[in-house]
Each structure stands twice: as C-alpha cells, then as structure tokens.
C-alpha positions in Angstrom: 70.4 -208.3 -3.4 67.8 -208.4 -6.1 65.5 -205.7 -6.1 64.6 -203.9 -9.0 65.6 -206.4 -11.8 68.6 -205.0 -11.5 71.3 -205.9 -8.9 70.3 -203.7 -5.9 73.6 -202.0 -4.3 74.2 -201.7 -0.8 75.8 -198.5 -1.2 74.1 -196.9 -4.3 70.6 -198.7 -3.3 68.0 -199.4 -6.3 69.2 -199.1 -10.0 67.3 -196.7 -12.2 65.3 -198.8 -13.5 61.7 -198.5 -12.9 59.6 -195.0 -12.3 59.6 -196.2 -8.6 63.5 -196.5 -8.6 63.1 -192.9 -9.6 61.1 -191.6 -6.9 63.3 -192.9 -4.5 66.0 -191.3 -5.9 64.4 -188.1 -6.0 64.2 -188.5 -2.1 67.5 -189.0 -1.5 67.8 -191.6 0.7 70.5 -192.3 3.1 72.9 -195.3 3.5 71.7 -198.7 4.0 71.3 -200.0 7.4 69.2 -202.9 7.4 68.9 -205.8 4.4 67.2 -209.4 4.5 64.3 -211.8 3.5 60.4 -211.5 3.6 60.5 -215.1 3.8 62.7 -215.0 7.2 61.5 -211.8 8.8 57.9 -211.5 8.1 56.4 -208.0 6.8 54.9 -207.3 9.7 57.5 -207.9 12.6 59.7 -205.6 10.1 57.1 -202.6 10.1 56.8 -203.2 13.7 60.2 -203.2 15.2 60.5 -199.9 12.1 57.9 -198.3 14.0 58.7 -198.9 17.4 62.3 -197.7 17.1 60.8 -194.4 15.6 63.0 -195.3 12.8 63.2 -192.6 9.7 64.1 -193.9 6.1 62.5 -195.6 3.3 61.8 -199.3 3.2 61.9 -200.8 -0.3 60.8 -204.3 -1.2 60.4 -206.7 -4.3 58.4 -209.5 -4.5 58.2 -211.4 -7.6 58.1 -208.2 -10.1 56.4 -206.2 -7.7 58.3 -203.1 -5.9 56.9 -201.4 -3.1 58.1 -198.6 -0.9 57.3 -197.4 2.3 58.5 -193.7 4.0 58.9 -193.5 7.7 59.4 -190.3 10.2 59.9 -191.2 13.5 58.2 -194.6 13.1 55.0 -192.9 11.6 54.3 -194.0 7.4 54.4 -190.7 5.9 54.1 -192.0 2.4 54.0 -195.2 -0.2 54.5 -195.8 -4.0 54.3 -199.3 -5.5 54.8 -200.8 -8.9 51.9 -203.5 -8.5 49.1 -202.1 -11.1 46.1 -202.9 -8.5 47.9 -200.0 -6.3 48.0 -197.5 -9.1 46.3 -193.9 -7.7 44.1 -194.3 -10.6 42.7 -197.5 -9.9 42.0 -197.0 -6.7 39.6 -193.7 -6.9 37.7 -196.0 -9.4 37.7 -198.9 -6.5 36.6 -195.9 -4.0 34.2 -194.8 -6.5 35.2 -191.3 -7.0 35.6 -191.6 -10.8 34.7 -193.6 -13.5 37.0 -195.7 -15.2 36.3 -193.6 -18.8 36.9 -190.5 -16.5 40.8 -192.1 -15.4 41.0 -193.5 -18.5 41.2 -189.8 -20.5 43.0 -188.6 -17.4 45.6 -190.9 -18.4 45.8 -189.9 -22.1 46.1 -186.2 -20.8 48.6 -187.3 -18.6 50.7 -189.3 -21.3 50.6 -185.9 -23.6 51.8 -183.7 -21.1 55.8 -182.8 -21.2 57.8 -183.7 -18.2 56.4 -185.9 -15.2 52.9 -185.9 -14.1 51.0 -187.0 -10.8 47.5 -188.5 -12.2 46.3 -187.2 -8.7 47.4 -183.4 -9.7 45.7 -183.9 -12.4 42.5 -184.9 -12.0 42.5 -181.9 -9.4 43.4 -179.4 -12.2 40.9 -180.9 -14.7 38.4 -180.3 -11.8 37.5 -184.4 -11.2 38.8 -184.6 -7.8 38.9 -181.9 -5.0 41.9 -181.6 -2.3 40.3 -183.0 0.6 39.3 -185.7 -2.1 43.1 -186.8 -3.5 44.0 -186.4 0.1 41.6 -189.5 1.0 42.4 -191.2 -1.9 46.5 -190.9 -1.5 45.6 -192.2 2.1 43.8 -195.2 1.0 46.2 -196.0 -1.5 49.2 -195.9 0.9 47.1 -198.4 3.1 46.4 -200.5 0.1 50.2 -201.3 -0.7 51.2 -201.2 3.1 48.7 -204.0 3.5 50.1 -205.5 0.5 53.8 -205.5 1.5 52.3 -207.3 4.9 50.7 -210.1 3.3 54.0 -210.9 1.1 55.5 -214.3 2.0 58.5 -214.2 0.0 61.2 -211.3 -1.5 63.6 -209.1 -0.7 64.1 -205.4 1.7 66.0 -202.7 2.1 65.5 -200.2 4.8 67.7 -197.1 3.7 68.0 -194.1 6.9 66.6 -190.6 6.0 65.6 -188.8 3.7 64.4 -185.4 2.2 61.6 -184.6 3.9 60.8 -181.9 1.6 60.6 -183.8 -1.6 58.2 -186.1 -0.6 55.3 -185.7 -2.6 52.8 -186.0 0.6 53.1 -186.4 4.3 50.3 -188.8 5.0 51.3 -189.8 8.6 48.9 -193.1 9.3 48.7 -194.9 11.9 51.3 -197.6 12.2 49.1 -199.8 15.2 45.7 -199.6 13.2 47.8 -200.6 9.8 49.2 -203.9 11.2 46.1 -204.7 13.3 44.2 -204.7 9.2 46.7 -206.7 8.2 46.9 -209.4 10.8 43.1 -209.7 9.8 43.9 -209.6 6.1 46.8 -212.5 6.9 43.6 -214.2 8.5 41.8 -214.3 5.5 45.0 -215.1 3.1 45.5 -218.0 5.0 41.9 -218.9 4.3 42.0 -218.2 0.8 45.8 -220.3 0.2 44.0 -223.2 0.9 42.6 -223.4 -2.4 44.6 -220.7 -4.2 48.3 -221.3 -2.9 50.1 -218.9 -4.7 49.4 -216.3 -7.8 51.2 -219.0 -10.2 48.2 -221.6 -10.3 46.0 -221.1 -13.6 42.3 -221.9 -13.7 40.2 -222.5 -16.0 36.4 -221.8 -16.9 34.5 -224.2 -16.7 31.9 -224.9 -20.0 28.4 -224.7 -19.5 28.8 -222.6 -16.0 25.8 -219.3 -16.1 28.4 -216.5 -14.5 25.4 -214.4 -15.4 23.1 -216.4 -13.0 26.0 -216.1 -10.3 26.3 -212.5 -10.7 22.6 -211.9 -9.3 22.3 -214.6 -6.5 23.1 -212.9 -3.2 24.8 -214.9 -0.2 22.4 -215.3 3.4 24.1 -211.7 4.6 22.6 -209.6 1.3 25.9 -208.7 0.3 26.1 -210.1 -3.7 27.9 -213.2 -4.3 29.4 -212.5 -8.0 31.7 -209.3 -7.2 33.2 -206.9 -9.6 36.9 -208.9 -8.9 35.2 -211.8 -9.7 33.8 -210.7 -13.0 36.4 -209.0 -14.3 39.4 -212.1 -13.5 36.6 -215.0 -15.2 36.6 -212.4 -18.2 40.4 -212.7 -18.7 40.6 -216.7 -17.9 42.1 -218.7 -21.0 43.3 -221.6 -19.0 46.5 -221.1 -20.0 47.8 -217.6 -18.1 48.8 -217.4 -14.4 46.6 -215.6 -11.9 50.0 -213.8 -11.4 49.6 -212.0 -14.9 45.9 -211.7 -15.2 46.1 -209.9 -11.6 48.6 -207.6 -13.5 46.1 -206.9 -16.6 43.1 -206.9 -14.5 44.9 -204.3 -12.4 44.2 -206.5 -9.1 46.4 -206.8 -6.3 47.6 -209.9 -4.8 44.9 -210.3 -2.2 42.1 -209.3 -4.8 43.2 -211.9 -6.8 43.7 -214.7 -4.5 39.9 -213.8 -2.7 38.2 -213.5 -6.3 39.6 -216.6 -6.9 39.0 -218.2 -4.8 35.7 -217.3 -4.5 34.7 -218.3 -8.6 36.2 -221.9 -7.4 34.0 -222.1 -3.9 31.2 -220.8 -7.1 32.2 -224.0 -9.4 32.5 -221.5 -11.9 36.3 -222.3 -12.5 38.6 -225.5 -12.0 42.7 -225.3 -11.4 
C-alpha cells in the first residue's frame, strides 16, 4: 500500500520518510490489523466502528501528498499529527488568534537553530508567548482540525496499526469521538455544497481583470458577518491561472476544506473564473 511515498509495509508500517513517519516510529506501534481504501470505507464509518470497538492503535492515512495520523485508547482520540501545512500547530494559534504570524514566524527561526528536535508548541511556552492551559487548547483544536480533515477525504489509503507506547505520546488529548463525527457530518454537508462548483483541489482559477477585491473585502453579507474573508484574500493573492488549488492550499498554508470554501466563495463573488 502507498502511504508515505514510499511503499508502506504491512509488517514494518510507514517508511522513514517524512517527520510524521518519524513520530510514529517513536510510538512504537504494533502490527497491522486493518488496511483498505478511503474511497470504499468512508472516513467516518472507519473512526466509528475504531471507536465503538474501543479499539487502541494509530490510524495512519495518505491522501494525495497529505499524511495524517490519528492515536486511539480504548476508542477515545488521544492525539493527531498531520503533514498537511494548514494543520501545522503554528498555523493554527495564528487562525485561533493567539499569536501573530511575525510572532510564529521568529518562533520558527528559533526553532530551526535549535540542535536536536523541537515542538514549536514547547517553545513558544519557553519563550513566554503561549501559557499551558493555552498550547493545551491549541493542541486540542489542532487535533480536531486534521480529524475533521481525515473525515472529509474522498480518496486514499489507511492503516490502522494495534497499540502503542502510551508514554511517548507527546500529549493525551482524549476528545470526544461522538461530538467529532457529528462536526464532520456537518462539515461533509458543506463540502458537498462547495464540490459543486469546486470538485476537487486540482481545478485552477483564475482572476478575473478589472474585479475590485478591495470593494469585496468591505461589503458584508445580510447576517453582518464580512463577505471577503482572510482565506479568501490570501488564495486570490497567490492565483496565476496557471497553479492548482491543490498547491496554492499548500503555500497558503490552507487545508482542504479552507480551500475548497474560499473558493468557492471568490467564484459565487465573480471575483475568479475556473
């Protein structure tokens, strides 16, 4: 099975290839007791029969060049890591508004100087920027963020792997399973809305000449809530007509469902044509 752009073993599980092929080697998982297709068994029946059999183990999936991983205990997600760069712990205390993007930004050139491996979250704790109760939030939200992002995938590959060790998990999280796929039937909902003008992350749009995104970004929809939004802005500022949405969701650091609702929304604007 392919699953880390490398061949992905029954037996050994993921190749060390990527930095989250080596934090799943760090937890030393156990064999390999359940393989298949996204496309075939649909994110969300997986999680749930994972979660009703109080299974433990780590669930790994790749979609595209995506990887995500999901840690269970007893059916509970005690953790999540993902490769997808709109799931990055930095990212998302800008989204949350914790820190500034300046603020991660220098984080991150601290972080590359340091010797040996760094968590960006134990970081910004040491350098004072985020409290504990703080990167505790912020670990939660991100491990709902690629949870709900490994439910929305239509296509790719899994590996559930039983057990683990429990103490070198970097946090235990424990969310709530029910509440988790309850969000993402909803966020399924919406994908379904937005697919039918954005299909899939490989369409490329194009701006359209003569189209005021200035004027857009200050009109406000009927509920108050503004019309131009911050996804929107910063995916028409990467447009050439020429790239995927699949690789400007990569450099904008948005995550599939960002990217499909942002553009979606700059074609519903007429601010963009596919």
């Amino acid at each position: 099975m392919d699953a880390s752009g490398n061949e992905m073993d029954a037996a050994r599980g993921p190749a060390p290839a990527s930095s989250l092929a080596l934090e799943l080697t760090r937890l030393k998982p156990g064999p390999t007791v359940l393989t298949g297709d996204l496309g075939s068994i649909h994110p969300p029946d997986l999680l749930g029969f994972l979660h009703q059999g109080r299974r433990t183990g780590i669930l790994f999936a790749k979609s595209g060049e995506q990887e995500r991983a999901v840690v269970l205990s007893e059916g509970a997600v005690d953790w999540a890591a993902s490769t997808s760069a709109g799931e990055r712990f930095g990212e998302i205390v800008c989204r949350m508004g914790m820190l500034s993007r300046d603020a991660v930004a220098q984080a991150l050139a601290t972080q590359a100087r340091a010797q040996g491996p760094r968590k960006l979250g134990e970081l910004l704790e040491e350098l004072g920027l985020l409290d504990a109760a703080a990167r505790t939030q912020a670990l939660k939200h991100q491990a709902i963020e690629i949870i709900l992002g490994l439910l929305t995938l239509r296509r790719g590959r899994f590996i559930f792997r039983a057990g683990f060790d429990a103490d070198a998990l970097p946090s235990r999280l424990r969310l709530d399973v029910q509440g988790l796929l309850f969000d993402a039937l909803r966020r399924l909902d919406e994908m379904e809305h937005y697919r039918a003008r954005v299909p899939s992350l490989e369409m490329v749009l194009r701006p359209l000449a003569g189209r005021d995104a200035q004027s857009a970004a200050g009109s406000l929809r009927a509920d108050g809530r503004p019309a131009f939004t911050p996804e929107m802005a910063r995916l028409l500022a990467l447009l050439d007509g020429a790239r995927p949405l699949s690789l400007l969701a990569e450099l904008g650091c948005l995550g599939e469902f960002e990217a499909t609702k942002a553009a979606f929304r700059l074609l519903e604007a007429d601010l963009v044509s596919a």
